[in-house]
N, C-alpha and C positions, 0 to 999 in steps of 0.2 A: 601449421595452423590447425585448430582443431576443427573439422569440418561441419562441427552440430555449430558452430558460432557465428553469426552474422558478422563481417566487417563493417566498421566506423567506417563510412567517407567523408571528406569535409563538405561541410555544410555551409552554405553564405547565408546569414541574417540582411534584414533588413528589404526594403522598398527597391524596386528597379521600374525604370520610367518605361514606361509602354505606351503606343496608342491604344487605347481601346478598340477589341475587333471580332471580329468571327469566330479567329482561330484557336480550335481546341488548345485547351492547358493542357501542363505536367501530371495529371490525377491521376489518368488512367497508364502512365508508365510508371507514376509512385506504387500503383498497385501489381503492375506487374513485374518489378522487384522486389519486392517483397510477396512474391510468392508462397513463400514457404511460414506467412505468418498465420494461423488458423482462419478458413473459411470462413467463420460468424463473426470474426472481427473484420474481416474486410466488407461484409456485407453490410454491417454496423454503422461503418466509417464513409462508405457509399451514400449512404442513407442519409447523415449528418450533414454530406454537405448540399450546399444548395442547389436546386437545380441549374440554376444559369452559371455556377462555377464550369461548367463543361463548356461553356461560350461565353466569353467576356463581351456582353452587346455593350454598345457606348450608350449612356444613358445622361441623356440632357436635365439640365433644372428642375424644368416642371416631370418628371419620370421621377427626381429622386423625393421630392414632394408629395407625390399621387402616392407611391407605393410607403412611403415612412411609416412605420407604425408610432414612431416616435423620433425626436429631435433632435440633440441634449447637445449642450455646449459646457464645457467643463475642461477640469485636468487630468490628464491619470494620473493616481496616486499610489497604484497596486498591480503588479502585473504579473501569475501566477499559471503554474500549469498543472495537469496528474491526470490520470486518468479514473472515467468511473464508469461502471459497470461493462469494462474493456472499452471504454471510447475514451481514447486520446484529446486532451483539450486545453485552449487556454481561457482563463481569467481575467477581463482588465476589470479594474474597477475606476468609477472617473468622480469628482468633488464636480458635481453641478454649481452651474452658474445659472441655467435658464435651460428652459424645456419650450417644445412647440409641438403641436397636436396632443400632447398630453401631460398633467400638471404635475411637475417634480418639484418637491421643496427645495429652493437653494438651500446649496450649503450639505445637503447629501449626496449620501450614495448612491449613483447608478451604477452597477454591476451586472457584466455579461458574460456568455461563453462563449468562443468560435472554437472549431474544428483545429487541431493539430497541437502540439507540442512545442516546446523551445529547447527544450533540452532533450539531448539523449535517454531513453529507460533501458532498462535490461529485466529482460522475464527472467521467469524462476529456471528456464530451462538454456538458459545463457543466450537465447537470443536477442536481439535487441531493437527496438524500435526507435525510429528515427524522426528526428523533429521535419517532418515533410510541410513544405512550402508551399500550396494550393497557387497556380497561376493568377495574381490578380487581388490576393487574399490581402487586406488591409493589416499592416502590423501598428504597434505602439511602445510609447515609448513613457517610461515615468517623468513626468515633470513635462510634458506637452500639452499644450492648449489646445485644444479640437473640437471642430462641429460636426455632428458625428448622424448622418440620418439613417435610423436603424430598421430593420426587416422586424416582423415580427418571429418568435422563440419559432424554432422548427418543432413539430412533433412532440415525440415524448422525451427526445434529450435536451431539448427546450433550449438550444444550441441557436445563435443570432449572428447574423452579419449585419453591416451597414447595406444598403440600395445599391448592388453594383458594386459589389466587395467596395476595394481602394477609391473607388472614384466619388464613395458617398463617405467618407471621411477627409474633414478639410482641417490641417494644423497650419496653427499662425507662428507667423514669424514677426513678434510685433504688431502693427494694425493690420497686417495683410495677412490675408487666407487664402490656401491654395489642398488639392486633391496631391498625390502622387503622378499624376497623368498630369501636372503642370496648368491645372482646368481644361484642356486641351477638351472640342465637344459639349461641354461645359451649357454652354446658352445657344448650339445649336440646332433649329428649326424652333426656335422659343419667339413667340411673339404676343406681346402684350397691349390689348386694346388703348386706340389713343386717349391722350389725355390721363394717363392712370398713373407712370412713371414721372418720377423728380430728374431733375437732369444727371442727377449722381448715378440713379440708378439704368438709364438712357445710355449711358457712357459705358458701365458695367456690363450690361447685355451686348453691346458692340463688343466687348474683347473676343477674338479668336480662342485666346490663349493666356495666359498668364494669372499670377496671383492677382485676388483682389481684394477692396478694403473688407474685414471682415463684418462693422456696423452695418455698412451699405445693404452686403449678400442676408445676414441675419433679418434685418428689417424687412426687406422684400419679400421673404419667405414668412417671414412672421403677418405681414398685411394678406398676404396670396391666401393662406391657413383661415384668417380671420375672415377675410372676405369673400370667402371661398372661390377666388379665381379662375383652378380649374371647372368646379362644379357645374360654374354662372357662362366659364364660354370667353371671360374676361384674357385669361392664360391660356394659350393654344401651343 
């Protein structure tokens, strides 16, 4: 084997169910296998990701609300990777259906970047870089339906996640919506002054766990936004 070459390992795509928790992700031993890739790119790659990737905190309802920069519920119709100016990235792009905290036209593009790769690259010097899986990091898929509440752009690679990587990205299965964490923490310590909730939504804040109707979770979060719930002391 030629010793200047990085070896390919396999790599598994896709979502794994976790609770949300304290404990340290895979980051910092993605980084220390790949030791031998240049200094500035790792420091680069540090930078990009989010602070609470280093802790996956479980983050309840009104958490993924409070911090949103934005809302969006849509498709993805585009899901793209490459790197730029040495940062490793991907591209989803999603067909808006509706936006909350801030106004997107149906029927367009939202488009973002997160942290990492899908695919293998190889530099000029035969090493290669590897589509590294951030513990917790929300993946997609084309042709899924999701409610997606986003961080706002990081810095200057203007680099985005959803509130709480996976756990602020909900795709439907038909009327029901659900996180990758199965809503699991979802609406807990979430209490909403009496009188305020419909019994749909009374019913929905009781679940532990599980998917739920996606109209119900949308609207609630849409009146909360409107009526400013947390602001007022209404959403605790």
């Amino acid at each position: 084997m030629n010793p200047s070459v990085h070896p390919v390992t396999p790599h598994r795509f896709g979502p794994r169910e976790r609770t949300p928790s304290t404990a340290p992700t895979g980051f910092a031993a993605w980084v220390k296998r790949r030791a031998l890739l240049p200094a500035a790119f790792l420091l680069a790659a540090a930078a990009a990701v989010p602070s609470h990737a280093s802790q996956l905190v479980s983050q309840n309802l009104k958490q993924l609300i409070r911090e949103a920069d934005v809302i969006v519920t849509g498709e993805v119709t585009r899901i793209t990777d490459g790197i730029d100016n040495g940062m490793p990235y991907t591209e989803v792009t999603m067909k808006v259906n509706g936006s909350i905290k801030r106004d997107i036209a149906a029927n367009s593009n939202f488009s973002f970047r997160q942290y990492g790769l899908l695919k293998t690259r190889k530099f000029k010097d035969g090493r290669y870089l590897l589509p590294a899986r951030i513990e917790g990091m929300a993946t997609w898929t084309v042709g899924e339906k999701v409610t997606t509440f986003m961080n706002k752009p990081v810095g200057k690679s203007g680099m985005r996640t959803p509130v709480g990587l996976a756990q602020g990205k909900f795709t439907y299965s038909g009327s029901q919506a659900a996180n990758s964490f199965d809503n699991r923490g979802l609406f807990k310590d979430v209490t909403v002054a009496p009188g305020v909730l419909n019994a749909r939504e009374s019913a929905m804040l009781a679940k532990p766990a599980g998917a739920v109707e996606g109209d119900v979770l949308i609207n609630l979060v849409k009146r909360a936004v409107k009526e400013q719930w947390i602001e007022k002391g209404v959403m605790r």
